[in-house]
C-alpha positions as CSV (number, residue, x, y, z in Angstrom):
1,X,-1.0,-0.1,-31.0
2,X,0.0,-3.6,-31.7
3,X,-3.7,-4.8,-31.4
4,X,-4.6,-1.9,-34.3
5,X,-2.0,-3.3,-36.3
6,X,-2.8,-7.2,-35.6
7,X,-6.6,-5.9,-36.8
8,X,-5.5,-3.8,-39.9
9,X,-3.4,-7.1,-40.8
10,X,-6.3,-9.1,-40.5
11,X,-8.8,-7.0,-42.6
12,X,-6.0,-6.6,-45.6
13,X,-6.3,-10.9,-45.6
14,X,-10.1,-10.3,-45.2
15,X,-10.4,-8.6,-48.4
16,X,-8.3,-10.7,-50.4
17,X,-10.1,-13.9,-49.0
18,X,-13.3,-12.5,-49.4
19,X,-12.5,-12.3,-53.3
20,X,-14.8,-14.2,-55.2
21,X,-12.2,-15.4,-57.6
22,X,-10.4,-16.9,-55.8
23,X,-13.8,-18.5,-54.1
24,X,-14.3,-19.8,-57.6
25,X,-10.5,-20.8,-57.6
26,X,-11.0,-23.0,-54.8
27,X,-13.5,-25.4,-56.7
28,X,-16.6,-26.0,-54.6
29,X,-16.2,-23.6,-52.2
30,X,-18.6,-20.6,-52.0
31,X,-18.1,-17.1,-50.1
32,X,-21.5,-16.6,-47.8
33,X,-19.6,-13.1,-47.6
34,X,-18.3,-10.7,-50.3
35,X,-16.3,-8.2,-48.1
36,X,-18.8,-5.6,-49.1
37,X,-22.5,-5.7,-47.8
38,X,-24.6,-8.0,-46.0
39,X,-26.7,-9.5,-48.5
40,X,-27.9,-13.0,-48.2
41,X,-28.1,-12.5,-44.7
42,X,-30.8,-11.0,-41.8
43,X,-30.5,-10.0,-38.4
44,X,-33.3,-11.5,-36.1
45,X,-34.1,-12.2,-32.6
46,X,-32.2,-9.4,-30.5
47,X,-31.1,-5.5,-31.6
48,X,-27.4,-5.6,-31.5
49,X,-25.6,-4.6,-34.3
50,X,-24.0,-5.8,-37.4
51,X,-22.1,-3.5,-39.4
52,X,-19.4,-4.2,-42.3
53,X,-16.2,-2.5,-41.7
54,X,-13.0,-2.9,-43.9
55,X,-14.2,-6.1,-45.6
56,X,-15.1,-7.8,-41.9
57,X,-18.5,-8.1,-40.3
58,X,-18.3,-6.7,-37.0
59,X,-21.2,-7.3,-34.4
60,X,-21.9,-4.8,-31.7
61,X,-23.7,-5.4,-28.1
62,X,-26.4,-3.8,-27.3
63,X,-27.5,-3.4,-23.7
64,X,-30.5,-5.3,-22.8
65,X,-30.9,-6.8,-25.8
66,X,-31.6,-10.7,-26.1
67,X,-29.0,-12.8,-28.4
68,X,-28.8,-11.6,-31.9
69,X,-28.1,-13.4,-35.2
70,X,-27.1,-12.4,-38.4
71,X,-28.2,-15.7,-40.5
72,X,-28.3,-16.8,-43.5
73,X,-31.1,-16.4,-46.0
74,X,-30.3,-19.8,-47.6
75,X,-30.4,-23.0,-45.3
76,X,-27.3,-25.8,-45.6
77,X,-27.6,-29.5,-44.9
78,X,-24.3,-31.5,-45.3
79,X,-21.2,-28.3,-45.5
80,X,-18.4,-28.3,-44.4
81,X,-17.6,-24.5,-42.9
82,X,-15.0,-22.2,-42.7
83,X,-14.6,-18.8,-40.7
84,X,-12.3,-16.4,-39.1
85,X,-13.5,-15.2,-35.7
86,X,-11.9,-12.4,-33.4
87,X,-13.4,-11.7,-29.8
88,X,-11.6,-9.0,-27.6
89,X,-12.9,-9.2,-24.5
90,X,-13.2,-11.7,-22.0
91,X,-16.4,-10.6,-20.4
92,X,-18.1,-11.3,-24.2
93,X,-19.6,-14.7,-25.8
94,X,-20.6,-15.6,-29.3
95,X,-21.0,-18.7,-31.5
96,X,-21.7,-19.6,-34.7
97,X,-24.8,-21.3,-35.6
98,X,-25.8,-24.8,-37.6
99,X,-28.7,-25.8,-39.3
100,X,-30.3,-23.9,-37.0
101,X,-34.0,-22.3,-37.2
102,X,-36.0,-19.1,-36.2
103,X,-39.3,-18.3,-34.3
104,X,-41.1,-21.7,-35.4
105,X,-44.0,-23.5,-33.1
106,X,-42.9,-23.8,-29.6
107,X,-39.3,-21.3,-29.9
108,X,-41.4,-17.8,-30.7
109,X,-38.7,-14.8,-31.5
110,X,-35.8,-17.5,-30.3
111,X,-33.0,-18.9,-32.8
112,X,-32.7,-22.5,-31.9
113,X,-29.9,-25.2,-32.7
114,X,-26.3,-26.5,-32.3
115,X,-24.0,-23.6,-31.9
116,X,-20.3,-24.1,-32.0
117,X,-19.4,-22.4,-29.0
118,X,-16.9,-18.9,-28.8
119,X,-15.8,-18.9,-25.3
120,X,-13.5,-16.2,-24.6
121,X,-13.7,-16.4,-20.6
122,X,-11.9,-18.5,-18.1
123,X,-14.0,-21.4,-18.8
124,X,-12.9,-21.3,-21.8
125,X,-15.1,-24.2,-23.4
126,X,-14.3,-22.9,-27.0
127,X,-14.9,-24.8,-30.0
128,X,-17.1,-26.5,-27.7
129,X,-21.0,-27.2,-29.2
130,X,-23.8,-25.5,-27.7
131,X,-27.9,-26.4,-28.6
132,X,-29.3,-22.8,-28.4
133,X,-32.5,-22.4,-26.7
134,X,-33.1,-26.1,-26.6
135,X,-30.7,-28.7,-25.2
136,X,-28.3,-26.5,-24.2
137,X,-24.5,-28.1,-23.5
138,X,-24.2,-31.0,-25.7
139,X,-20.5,-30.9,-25.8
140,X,-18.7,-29.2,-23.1
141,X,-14.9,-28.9,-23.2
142,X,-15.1,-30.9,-19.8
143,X,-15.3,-33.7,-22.2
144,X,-11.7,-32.5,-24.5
145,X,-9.8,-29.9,-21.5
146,X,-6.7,-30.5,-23.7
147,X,-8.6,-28.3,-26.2
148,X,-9.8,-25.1,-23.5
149,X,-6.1,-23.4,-24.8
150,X,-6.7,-23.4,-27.8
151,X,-8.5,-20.2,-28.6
152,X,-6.9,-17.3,-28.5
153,X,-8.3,-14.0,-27.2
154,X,-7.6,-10.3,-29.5
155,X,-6.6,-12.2,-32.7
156,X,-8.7,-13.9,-35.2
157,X,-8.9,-18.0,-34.6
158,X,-10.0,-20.1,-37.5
159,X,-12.4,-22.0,-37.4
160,X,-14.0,-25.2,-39.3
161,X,-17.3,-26.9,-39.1
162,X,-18.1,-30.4,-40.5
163,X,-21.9,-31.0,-40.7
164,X,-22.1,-34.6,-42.6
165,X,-25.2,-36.8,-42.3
166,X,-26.0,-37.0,-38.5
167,X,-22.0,-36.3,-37.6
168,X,-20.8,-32.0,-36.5
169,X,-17.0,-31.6,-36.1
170,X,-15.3,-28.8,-35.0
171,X,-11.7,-27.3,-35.3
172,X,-10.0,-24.4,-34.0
173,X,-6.8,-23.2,-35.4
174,X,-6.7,-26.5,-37.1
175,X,-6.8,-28.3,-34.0
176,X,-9.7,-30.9,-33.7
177,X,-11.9,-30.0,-30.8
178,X,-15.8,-31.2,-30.6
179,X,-17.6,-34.5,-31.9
180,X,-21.3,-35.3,-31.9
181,X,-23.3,-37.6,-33.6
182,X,-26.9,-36.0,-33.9
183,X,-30.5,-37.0,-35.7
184,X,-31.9,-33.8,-34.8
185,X,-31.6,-31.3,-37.8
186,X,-30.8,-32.5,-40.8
187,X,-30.6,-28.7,-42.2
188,X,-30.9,-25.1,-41.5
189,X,-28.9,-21.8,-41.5
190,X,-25.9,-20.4,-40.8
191,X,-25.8,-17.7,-37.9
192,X,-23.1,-15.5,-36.3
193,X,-24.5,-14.4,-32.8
194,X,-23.8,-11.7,-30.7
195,X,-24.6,-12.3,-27.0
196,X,-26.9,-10.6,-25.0
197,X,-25.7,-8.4,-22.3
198,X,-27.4,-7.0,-19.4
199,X,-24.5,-4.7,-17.8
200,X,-22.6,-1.4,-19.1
201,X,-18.9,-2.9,-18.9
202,X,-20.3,-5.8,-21.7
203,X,-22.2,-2.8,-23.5
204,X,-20.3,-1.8,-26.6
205,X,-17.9,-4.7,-27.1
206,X,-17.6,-6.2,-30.6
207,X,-16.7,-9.5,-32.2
208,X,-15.5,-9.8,-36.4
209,X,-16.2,-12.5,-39.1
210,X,-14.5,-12.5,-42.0
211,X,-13.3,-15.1,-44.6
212,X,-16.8,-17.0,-44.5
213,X,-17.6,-19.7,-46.8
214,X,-18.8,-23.1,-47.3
215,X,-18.6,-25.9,-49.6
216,X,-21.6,-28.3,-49.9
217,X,-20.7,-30.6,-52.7
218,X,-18.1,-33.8,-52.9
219,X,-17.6,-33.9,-49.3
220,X,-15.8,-36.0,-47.3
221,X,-15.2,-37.1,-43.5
222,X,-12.1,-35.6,-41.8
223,X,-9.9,-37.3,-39.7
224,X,-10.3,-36.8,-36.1
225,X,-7.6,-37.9,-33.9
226,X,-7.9,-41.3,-31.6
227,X,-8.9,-40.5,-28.1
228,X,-11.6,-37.9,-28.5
229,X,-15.0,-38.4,-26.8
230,X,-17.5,-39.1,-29.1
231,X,-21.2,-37.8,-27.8
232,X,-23.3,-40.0,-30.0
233,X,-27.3,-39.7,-29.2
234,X,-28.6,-41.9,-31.7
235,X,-29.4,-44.7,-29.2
236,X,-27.5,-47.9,-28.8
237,X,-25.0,-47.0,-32.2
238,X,-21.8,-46.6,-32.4
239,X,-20.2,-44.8,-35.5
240,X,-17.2,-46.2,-37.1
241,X,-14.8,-43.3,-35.0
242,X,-15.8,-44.9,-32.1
243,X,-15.9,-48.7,-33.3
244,X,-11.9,-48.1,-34.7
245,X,-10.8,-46.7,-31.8
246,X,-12.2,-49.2,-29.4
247,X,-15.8,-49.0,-28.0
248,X,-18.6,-51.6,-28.1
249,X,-22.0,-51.2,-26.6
250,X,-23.0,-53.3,-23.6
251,X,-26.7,-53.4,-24.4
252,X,-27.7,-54.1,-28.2
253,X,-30.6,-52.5,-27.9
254,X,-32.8,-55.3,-28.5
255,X,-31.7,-58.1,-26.0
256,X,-29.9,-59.0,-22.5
257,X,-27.1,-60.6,-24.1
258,X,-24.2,-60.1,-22.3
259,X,-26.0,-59.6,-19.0
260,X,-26.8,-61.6,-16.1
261,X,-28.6,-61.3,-12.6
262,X,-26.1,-60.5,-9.9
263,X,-27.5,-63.4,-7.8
264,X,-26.9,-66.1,-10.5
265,X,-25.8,-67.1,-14.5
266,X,-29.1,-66.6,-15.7
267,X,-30.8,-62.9,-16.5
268,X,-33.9,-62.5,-14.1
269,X,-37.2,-63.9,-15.2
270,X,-39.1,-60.5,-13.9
271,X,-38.2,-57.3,-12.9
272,X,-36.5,-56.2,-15.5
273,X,-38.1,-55.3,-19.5
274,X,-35.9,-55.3,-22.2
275,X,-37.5,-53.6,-25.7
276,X,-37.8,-50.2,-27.2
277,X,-34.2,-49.8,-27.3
278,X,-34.2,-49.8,-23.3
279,X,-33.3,-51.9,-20.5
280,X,-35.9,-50.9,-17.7
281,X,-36.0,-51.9,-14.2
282,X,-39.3,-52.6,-13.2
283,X,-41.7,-50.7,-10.3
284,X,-42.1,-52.6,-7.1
285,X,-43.1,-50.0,-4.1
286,X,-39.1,-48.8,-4.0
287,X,-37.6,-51.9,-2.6
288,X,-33.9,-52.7,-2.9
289,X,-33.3,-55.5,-5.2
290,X,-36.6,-57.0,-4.2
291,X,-37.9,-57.8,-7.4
292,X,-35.9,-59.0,-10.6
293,X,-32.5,-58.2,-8.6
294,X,-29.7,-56.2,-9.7
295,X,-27.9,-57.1,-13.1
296,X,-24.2,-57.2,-13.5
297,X,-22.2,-57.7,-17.0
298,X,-21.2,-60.9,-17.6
299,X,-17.2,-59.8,-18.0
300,X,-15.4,-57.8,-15.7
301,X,-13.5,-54.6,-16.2
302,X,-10.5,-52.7,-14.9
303,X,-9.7,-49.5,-16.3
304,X,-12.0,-48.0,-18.6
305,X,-13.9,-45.7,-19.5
306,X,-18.0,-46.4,-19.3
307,X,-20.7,-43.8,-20.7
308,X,-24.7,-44.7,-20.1
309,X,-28.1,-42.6,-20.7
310,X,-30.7,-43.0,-18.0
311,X,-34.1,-42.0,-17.7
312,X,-35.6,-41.5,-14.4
313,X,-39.3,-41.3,-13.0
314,X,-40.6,-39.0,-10.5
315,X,-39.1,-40.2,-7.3
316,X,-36.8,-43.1,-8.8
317,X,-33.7,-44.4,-7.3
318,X,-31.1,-46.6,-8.9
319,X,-27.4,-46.3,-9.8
320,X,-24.7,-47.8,-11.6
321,X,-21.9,-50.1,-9.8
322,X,-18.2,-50.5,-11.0
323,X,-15.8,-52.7,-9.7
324,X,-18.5,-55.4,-8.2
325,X,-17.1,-58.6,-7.8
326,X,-19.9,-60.4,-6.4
327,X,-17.8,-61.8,-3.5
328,X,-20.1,-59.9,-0.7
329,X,-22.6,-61.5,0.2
330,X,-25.9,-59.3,0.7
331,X,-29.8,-59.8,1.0
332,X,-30.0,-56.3,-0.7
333,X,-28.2,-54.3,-3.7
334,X,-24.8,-56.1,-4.7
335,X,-21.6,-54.3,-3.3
336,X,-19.5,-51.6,-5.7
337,X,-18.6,-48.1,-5.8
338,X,-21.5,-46.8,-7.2
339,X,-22.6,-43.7,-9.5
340,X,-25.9,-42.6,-7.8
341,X,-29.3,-42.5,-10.3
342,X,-31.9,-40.7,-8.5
343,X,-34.4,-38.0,-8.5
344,X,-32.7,-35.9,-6.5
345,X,-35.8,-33.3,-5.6
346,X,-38.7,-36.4,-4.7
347,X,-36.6,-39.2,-3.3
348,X,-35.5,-39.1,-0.1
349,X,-31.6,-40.6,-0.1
350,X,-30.7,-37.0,-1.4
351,X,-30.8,-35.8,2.3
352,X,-29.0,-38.3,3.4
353,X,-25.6,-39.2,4.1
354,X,-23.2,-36.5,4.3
355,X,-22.9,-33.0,2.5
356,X,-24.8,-34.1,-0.5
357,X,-22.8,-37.2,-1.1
358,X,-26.0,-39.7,-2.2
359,X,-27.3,-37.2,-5.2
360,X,-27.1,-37.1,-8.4
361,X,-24.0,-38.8,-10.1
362,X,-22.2,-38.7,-6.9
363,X,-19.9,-41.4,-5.8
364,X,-22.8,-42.8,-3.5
365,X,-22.4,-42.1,0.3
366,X,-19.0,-40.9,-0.4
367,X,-18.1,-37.8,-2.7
368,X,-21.0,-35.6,-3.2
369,X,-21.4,-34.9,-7.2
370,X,-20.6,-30.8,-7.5
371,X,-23.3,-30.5,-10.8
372,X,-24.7,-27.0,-11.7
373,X,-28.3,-27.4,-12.5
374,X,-28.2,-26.3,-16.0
375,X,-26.9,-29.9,-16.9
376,X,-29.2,-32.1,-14.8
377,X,-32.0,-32.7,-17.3
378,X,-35.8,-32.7,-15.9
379,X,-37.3,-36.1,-14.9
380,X,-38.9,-38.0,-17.6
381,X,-36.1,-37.2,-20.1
382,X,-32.6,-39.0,-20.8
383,X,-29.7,-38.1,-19.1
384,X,-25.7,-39.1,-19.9
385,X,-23.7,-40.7,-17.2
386,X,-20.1,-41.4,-17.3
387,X,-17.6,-43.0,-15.5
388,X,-13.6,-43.2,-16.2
389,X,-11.6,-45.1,-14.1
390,X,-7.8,-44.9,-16.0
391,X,-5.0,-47.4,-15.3
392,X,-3.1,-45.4,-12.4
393,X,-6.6,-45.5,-10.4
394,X,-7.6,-42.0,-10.8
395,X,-11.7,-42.0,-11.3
396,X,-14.0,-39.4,-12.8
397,X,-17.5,-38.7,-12.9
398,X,-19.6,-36.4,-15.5
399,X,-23.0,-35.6,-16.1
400,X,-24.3,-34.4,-19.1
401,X,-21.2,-33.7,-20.3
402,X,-19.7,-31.7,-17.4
403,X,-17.1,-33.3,-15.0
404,X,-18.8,-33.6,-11.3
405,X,-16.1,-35.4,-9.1
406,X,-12.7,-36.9,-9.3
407,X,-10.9,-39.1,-6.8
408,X,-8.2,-42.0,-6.8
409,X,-9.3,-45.3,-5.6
410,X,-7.1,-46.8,-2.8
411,X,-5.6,-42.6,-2.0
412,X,-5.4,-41.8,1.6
413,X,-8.2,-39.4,0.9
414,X,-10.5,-42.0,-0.1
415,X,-9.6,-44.6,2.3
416,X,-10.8,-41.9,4.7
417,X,-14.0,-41.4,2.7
418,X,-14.9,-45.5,3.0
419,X,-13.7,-45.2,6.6
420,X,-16.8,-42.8,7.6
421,X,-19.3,-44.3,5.1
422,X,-21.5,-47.6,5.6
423,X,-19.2,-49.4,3.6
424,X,-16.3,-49.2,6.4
425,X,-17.8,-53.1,7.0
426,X,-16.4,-54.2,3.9
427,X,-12.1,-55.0,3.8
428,X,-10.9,-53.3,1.3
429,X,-13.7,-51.9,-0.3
430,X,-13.5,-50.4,-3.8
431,X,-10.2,-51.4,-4.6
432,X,-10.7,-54.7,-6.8
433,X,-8.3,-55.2,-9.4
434,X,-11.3,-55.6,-11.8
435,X,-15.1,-56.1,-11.3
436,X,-18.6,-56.5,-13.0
437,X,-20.6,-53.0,-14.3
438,X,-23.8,-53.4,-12.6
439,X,-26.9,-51.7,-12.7
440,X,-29.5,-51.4,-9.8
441,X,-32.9,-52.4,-8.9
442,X,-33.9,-50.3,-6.2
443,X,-37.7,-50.9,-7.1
444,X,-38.5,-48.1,-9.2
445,X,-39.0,-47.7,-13.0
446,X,-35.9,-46.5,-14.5
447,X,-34.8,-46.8,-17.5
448,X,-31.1,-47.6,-19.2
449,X,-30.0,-47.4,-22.9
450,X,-27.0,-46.7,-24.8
451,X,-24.4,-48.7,-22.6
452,X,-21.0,-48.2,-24.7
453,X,-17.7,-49.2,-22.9
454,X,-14.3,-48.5,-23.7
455,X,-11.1,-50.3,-22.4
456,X,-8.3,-48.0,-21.1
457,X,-4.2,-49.1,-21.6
């Protein structure tokens, strides 16, 4: 009874915020729903159902159906969005679609483009911002968990979309939540999606919209709050959020300033290419630092927080060191915990070790990396890394977005770790007060770009 009378609340404020007077009262903004009918808008892709009910639009599922849209007719470049979403079931998904596109070359019958993620179940990645069909996760809440309460499940959440230039914000009951910085798309439509289902219990549930509209003219940035990830793929940029609030990029892009070789003050004459935008160890049959040598920054770093892209070739191994201090003296790879960079299928070091613990973004021969596959991107293309080691020695890993391992340097747990590794020869391994970032020659072709650092207090 109370969630009848929460709804019927809801649809009396649809119907007065649906009024297009007091659209036209608000200045710029425009309704992209009248409370009555569906025009301006087509379903396409899947066959669920989208009705309008009491001044709301409420999508159906449809059993076996693929993901449906209701888009718009009209395509939007910079907006700034407004909606009111309710979802009342956990088992259910939707999301809102953003300069987004339909059955064009290469994505026939598929809607493809950033979605702004409605999350209902215990994952609860809400808010979050989703590539349909394409990229998929570009902004998991892995990257903001503060944010995974946010949404609330049976009640209408409001929600805000900021699509300027290259930069998509999101908000969720007025709480800033997502941030990514983009080239791809410069327009598109606007869809609401229903999810496809494939069982009877999801058959038959619904999600509302109401309260839709948009202004595209005199628009300005909103301010985000300090301390919120930024995932920014135009390469080697930072945006001014990111500049105010404390990052700088390690590689310019264009030279090896700031770089050295790990064996001496000079960057190495060979081995290593630096153009394109890229930083690319160099082939040489798959021997350890046997060609151009590791690099290491030329300052050192304690607590931080580091993000990288990385572009792998079939069979490649290489990694990324923290905390190297350049005091072990080796005829191979320099010394530092390390966030493996590998092709985990082709090379053989994935086998190795113990349960896992040299693949993909794991802490190498140490703490296997727990990735789902969805967010390991296919050889060939770039991948994000990140590492953030904060000032009370906790450390964590992500790839892609999504959080793979967490651990605390000098913890009894990972004093155990080194204890059973081949690093038990070192004293006091991994536990540096500060140290170079250092990235490895193994002696195949992979590729680095996109090196921003941050420093943590």
């Amino acid at each position: 009874m109370k969630k009848r009378i929460a709804l019927a609340t809801g649809i009396v404020a649809a119907m007065v915020c649906n009024s297009p007077a007091l659209a036209q009262a608000a200045g710029s903004w425009q309704n992209l729903f009248d409370g009555k009918s569906l025009n301006g808008w087509k379903r396409v892709a899947g066959t669920a159902d989208y009705k309008v009910e009491n001044g709301v639009i409420v999508g159906t599922t449809v059993l076996n159906s693929g993901n449906t849209f209701l888009v718009t007719e009209k395509e939007y470049g910079d907006f700034v969005l407004e909606l009111d979403v309710l979802i009342d079931s956990p088992t259910s998904n939707s999301g809102i679609q953003t300069r987004s596109h339909f059955n064009t070359e290469g994505h026939a019958g598929k809607v493809y483009g950033r979605q702004v993620e409605i999350d209902p179940s215990e994952r609860s990645w809400s808010g979050g911002i989703y590539d349909e069909a394409r990229r998929q996760w570009l902004y998991p809440l892995d990257l903001h968990p503060q944010a995974k309460s946010v949404f609330k499940i049976g009640q209408y959440n409001h929600v805000k979309v900021e699509c300027i230039g290259n930069e998509m914000k999101t908000w969720l009951n007025n709480t800033p939540i997502a941030y990514v910085v983009d080239p791809v798309d410069p327009k598109g439509f606007i869809g609401l999606q229903v999810h496809a289902v494939t069982t009877k219990e999801q058959e038959g549930k619904k999600v509302y919209f109401k309260n839709i509209r948009i202004n595209t003219t005199d628009l300005k940035p909103s301010a985000f709050p300090a301390d919120i990830y930024v995932v920014n793929f135009v390469p080697n940029y930072l945006n001014a959020y990111e500049k105010a609030h404390g990052w700088r990029l390690l590689f310019d892009g264009k030279t090896s300033a700031g770089w050295r070789s790990a064996r001496g003050p000079a960057f190495p004459a060979r081995g290593w290419e630096v153009g394109d935008g890229t930083m690319t160890v160099q082939p040489s049959e798959g021997k350890e630092a046997a060609n151009g040598g590791d690099i290491v920054t030329n300052e050192e770093f304690k607590a931080f927080d580091l993000s990288f892209e990385f572009k792998l070739t079939p069979g490649a191994n290489s990694g990324v060191k923290y905390f190297v201090t350049l005091d072990e003296k080796t005829e191979g790879s320099a010394i530092g915990l390390e966030y493996q960079v590998l092709d985990d299928a082709l090379h053989p070091d994935a086998k190795l070790g113990r349960d896992g613990d040299r693949t993909l973004a794991s802490l190498y021969d140490l703490i296997r990396a727990d990735k789902n596959p969805r967010f390991i991107h296919p050889i060939g293309e770039w991948n994000v890394g990140r590492v953030v080691v904060y000032p009370d020695n906790r450390v964590e890993h992500y790839l892609n977005g999504s959080k793979v391992l967490e651990y605390t340097r000098g913890s009894k747990e990972f004093q155990a770790l080194v204890a059973i590794s081949k690093y038990n020869v070192w004293p006091n391994f991994g536990l540096a007060p500060q140290g170079h970032i250092l990235l490895q020659d193994h002696g195949n072709r992979v590729s680095f770009r996109s090196i921003k650092i941050k420093t943590l207090k």
